[in-house]
C-alpha positions in Angstrom: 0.0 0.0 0.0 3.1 2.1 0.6 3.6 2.9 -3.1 0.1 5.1 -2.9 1.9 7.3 -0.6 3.3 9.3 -3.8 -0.1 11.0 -4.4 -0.2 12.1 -0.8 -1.3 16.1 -0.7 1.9 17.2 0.7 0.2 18.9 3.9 -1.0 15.8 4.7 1.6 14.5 7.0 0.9 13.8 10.5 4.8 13.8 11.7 4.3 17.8 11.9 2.1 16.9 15.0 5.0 14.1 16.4 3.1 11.3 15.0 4.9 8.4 13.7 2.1 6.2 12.5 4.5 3.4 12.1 3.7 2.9 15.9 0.7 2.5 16.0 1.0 -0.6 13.8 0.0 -4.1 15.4 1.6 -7.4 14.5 -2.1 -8.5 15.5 -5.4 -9.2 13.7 -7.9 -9.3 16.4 -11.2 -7.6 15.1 -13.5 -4.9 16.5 -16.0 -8.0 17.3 -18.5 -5.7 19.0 -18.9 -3.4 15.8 -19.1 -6.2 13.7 -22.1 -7.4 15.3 -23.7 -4.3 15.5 -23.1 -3.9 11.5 -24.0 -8.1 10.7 -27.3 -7.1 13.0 -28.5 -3.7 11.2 -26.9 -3.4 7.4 -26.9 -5.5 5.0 -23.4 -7.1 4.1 -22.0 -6.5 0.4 -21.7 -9.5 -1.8 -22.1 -10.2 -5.7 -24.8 -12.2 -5.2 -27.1 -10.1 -3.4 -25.6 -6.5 -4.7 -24.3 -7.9 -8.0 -24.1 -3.5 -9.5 -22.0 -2.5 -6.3 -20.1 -5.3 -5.2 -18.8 -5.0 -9.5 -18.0 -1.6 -8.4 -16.0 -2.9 -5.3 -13.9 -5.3 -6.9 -12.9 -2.4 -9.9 -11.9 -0.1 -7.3 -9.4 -3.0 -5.6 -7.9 -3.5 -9.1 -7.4 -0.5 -10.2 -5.7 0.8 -7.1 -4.0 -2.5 -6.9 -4.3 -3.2 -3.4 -6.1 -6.4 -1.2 -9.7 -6.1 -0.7 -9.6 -7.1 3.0 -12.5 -5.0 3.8 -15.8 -5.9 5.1 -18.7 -3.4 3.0 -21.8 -2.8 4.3 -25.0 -0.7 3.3 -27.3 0.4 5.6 -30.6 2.2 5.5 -30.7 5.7 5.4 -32.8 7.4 2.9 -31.8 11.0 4.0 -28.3 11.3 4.1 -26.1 10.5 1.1 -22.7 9.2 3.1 -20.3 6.9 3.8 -17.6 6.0 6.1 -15.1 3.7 7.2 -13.8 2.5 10.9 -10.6 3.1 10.9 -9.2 0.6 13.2 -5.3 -0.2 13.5 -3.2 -1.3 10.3 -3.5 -4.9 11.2 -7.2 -5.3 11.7 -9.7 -5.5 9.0 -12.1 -2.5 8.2 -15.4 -2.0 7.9 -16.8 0.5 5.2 -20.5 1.5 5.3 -22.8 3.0 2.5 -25.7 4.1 3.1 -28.8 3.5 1.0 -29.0 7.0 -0.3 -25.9 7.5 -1.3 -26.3 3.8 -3.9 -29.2 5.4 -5.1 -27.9 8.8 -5.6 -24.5 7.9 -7.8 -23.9 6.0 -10.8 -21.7 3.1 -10.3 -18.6 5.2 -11.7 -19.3 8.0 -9.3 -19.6 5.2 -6.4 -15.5 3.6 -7.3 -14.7 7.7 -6.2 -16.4 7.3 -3.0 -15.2 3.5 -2.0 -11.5 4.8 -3.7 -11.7 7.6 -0.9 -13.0 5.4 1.7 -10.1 2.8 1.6 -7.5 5.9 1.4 -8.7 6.9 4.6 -7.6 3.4 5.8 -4.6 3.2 3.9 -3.0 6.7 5.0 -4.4 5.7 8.7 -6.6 9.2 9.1 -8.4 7.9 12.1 -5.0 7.8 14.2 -4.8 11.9 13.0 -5.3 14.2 16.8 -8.5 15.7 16.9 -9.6 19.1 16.8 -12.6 18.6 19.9 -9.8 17.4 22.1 -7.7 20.8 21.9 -8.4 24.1 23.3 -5.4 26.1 21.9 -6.6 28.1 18.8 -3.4 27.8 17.0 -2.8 24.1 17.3 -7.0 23.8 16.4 -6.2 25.7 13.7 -3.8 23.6 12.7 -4.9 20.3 13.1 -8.5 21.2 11.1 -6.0 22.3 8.5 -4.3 18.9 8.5 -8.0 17.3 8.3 -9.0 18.9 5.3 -5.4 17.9 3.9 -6.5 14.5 4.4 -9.9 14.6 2.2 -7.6 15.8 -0.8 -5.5 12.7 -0.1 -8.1 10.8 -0.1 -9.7 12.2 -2.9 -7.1 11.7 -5.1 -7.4 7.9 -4.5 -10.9 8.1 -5.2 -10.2 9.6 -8.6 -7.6 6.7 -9.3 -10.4 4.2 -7.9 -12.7 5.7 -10.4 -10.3 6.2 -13.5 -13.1 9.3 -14.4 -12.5 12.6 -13.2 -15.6 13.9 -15.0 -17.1 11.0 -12.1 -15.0 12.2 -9.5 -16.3 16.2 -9.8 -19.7 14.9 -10.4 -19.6 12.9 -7.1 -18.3 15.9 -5.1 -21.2 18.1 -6.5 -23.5 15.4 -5.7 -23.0 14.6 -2.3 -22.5 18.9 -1.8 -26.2 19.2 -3.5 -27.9 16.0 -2.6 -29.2 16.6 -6.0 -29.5 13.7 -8.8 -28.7 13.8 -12.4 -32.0 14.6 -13.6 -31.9 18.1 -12.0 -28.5 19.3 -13.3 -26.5 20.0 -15.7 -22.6 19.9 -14.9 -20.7 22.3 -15.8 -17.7 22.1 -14.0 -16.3 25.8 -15.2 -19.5 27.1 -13.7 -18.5 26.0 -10.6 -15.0 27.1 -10.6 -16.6 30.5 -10.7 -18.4 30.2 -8.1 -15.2 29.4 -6.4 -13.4 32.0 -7.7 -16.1 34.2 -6.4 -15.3 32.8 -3.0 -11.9 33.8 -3.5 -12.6 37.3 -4.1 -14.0 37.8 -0.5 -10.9 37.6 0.7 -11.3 34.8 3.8 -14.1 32.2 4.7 -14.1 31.2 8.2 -16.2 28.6 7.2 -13.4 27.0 5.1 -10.8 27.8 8.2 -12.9 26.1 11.0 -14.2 22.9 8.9 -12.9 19.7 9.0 -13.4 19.2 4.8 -12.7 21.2 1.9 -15.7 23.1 0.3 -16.8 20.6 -2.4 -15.5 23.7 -4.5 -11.4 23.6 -3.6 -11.9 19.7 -4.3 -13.5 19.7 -7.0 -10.6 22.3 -8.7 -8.0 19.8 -6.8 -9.1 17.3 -8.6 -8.8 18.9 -12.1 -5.3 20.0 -11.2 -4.1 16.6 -10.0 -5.7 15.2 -13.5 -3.3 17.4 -15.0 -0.2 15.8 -13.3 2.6 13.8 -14.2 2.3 11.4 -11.4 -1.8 10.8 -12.1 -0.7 10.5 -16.1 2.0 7.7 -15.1 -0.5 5.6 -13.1 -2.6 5.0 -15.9 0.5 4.8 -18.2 -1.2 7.0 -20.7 1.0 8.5 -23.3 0.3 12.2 -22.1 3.2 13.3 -19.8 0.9 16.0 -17.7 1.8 19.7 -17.0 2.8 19.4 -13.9 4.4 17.4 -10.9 2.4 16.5 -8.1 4.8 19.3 -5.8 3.8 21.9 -8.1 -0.1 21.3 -8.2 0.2 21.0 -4.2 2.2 24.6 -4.6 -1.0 25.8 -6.3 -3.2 24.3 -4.1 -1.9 25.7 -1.2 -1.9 29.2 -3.0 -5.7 28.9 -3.8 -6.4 27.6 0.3 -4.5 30.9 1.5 -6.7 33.5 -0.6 -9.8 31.6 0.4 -8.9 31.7 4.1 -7.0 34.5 3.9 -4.1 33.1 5.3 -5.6 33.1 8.7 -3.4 30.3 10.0 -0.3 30.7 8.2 -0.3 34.7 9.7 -1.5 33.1 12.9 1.6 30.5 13.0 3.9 33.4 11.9 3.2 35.7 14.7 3.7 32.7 17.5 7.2 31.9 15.6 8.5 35.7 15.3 7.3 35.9 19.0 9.4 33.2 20.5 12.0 33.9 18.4 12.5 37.9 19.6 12.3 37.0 23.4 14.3 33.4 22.8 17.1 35.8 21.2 16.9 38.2 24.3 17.1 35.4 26.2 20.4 34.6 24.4 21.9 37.9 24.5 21.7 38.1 28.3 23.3 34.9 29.1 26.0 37.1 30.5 23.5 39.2 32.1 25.0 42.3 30.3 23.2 44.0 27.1 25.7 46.5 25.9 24.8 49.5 23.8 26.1 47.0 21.3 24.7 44.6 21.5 21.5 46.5 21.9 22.3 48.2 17.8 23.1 44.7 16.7 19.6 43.1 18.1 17.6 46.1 16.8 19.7 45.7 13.7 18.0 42.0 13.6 14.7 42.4 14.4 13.9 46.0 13.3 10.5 47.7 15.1 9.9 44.4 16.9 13.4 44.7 18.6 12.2 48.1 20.5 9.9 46.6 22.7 12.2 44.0 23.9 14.5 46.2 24.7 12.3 49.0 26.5 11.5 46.0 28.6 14.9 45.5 29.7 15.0 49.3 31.3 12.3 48.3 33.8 12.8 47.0 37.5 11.9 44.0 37.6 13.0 43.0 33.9 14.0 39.5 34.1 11.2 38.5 35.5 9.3 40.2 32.9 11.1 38.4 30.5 10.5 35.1 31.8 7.0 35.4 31.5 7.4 36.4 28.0 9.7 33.1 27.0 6.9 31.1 28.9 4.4 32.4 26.9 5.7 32.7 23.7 7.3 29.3 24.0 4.5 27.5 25.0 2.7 28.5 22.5 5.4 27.9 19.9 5.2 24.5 21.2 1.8 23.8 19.2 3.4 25.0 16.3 4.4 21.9 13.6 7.2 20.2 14.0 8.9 22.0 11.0 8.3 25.3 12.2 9.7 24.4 15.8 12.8 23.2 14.1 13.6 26.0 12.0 12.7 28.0 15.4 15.8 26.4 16.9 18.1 26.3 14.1 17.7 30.5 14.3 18.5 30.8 18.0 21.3 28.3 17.7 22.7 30.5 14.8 22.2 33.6 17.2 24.0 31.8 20.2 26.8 31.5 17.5 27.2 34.8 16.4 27.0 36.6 20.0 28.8 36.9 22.9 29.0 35.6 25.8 29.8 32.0 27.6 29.1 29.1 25.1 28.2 26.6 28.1 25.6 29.2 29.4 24.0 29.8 25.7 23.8 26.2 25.4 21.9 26.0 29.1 19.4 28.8 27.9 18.8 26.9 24.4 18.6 23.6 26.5 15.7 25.5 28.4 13.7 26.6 25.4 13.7 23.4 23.9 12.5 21.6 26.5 9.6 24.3 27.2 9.2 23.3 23.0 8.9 19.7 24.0 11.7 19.0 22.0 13.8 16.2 23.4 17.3 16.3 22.3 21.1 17.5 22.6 21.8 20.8 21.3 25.1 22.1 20.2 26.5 24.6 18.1 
């Protein structure tokens, strides 16, 4: 399953959050007996014989995504809501995957391959072992965690799309399940929706978009066409067509389009934490001697510009350090919800400023020591 990996949306990666999903992986196959019963005692189990159409539909998806079918499908009756999901147990055990009745009736068999495609993804990329947004109450690391959801629908998409070998299916599906509406009362235009996207765009930020846990059926439906238009989607199906693009640049463009929608709320949210920790972690730095010459004061306005007058205004007060240790708790607690990238790159700049100033190495070293710890970072640091 590893080899579908390569048409992972880049910001899907739950190492960012400390996650190593390898883990979480169970030499085991015990099954979930209790939600088994409960589906073999109210839906209906899939099989050729009963649901010749979907059970067809099943087996295409498994072939065409070449991986082993070791899922249990189910359809259950629910004439309301057009959905489907999967219980996303460990890597070992066997999933269950449930349709309900509405959505069978709602999509052609085509547009169903999309929805079992991104069903299986969801077990494939493990998305259930993701953290979950109702169990934080930081608004940064919410933020960010909703944004790493929504990653994980395009992922998943982009299975679906391979599952379904149709991207006409794939956009149709998408609109479907967004409208609840059925052929008969349509006519798809994709470029119509792309406008209404673009209007969407225009205003300039959608909290809705920020605080959901999907895409708007809009940004996937334009992911989609912009994945069909890559190199790595043309080599799966070995078509002679080479594609425009590489998967890193459609991602690239994807990300641009998420910002304007959103405007940027999180990536100007995560910004201001970093620049935050980074000013008072540097101050913190620069007094490891307990001395901030004139200086040393020119050279740390010199670095940080408008921001550096504050920090050093502070240090003319009475009671400045322990001013300044509540700003280093602050900032760097907060800086500790940022991703894992982000946290990194945070030390690498403080370690480059312990280089270049003065001072006693061993007592930069205890100071950077400090701030990685308060990051949750556990490791040696030199420089």
């Amino acid at each position: 399953m590893d080899f579908l990996d390569k048409y992972k949306y880049h910001k899907d990666d739950p190492s960012e959050f400390g996650i190593d999903l390898k883990e979480f992986k169970k030499n085991s196959s015990e099954l979930d007996n209790n939600h088994l019963s409960n589906l073999l005692t109210n839906s209906v189990r899939v099989n050729k014989e009963i649901l010749p159409k979907v059970g067809s539909a099943i087996e295409t998806v498994f072939e065409r995504i070449k991986i082993e079918n070791n899922f249990n499908f189910f359809v259950t009756a629910d004439n309301n809501q057009a959905n489907a999901s999967c219980s996303l147990m460990s890597s070992a055990s066997r999933p269950d995957i449930v349709l309900t009745s509405r959505l069978i009736e709602l999509l052609s068999l085509e547009e169903l391959q999309f929805v079992i495609g991104h069903e299986v993804a969801h077990y494939v990329y493990q998305h259930a072992l993701y953290p979950n947004h109702n169990n934080v109450e930081d608004r940064n690391l919410k933020l960010n965690i909703l944004n790493l959801s929504r990653a994980a629908e395009i992922s998943a998409d982009r299975i679906g799309f391979l599952a379904c070998a149709s991207l006409d299916a794939s956009l149709r599906a998408n609109f479907k399940l967004a409208s609840g509406l059925s052929d008969k009362h349509f006519n798809f235009k994709p470029s119509t929706y792309l406008d209404q996207l673009r209007d969407l765009e225009d205003l300039g930020k959608s909290s809705s978009e920020l605080w959901s846990t999907h895409p708007s059926f809009l940004i996937r439906m334009q992911s989609l066409i912009w994945f069909s238009m890559s190199k790595e989607y043309h080599e799966f199906f070995d078509q002679k067509k080479k594609g425009s693009y590489s998967l890193s640049e459609i991602d690239e463009k994807l990300d641009s389009k998420i910002k304007k929608i959103t405007g940027d709320e999180l990536g100007n949210s995560n910004k201001r934490i970093y620049e935050s920790a980074l000013i008072w972690g540097s101050l913190d730095i620069y007094l490891s001697d307990k001395k901030f010459s004139k200086n040393e004061q020119d050279e740390f306005a010199n670095r940080f510009g408008e921001k550096a007058k504050k920090a050093i205004s502070l240090m003319k007060i009475s009671n400045a350090r322990d001013m300044l240790d509540k700003k280093i708790d602050i900032s760097f607690n907060d800086a500790s919800k940022l991703l894992k990238t982000e946290k990194n790159k945070l030390i690498e700049e403080l370690k480059t400023i312990g280089k270049e100033t003065g001072g006693d190495k061993m007592k930069k070293l205890k100071i950077l020591g400090k701030l990685l710890n308060i990051l949750g970072i556990k490791k040696p640091v030199s420089f």
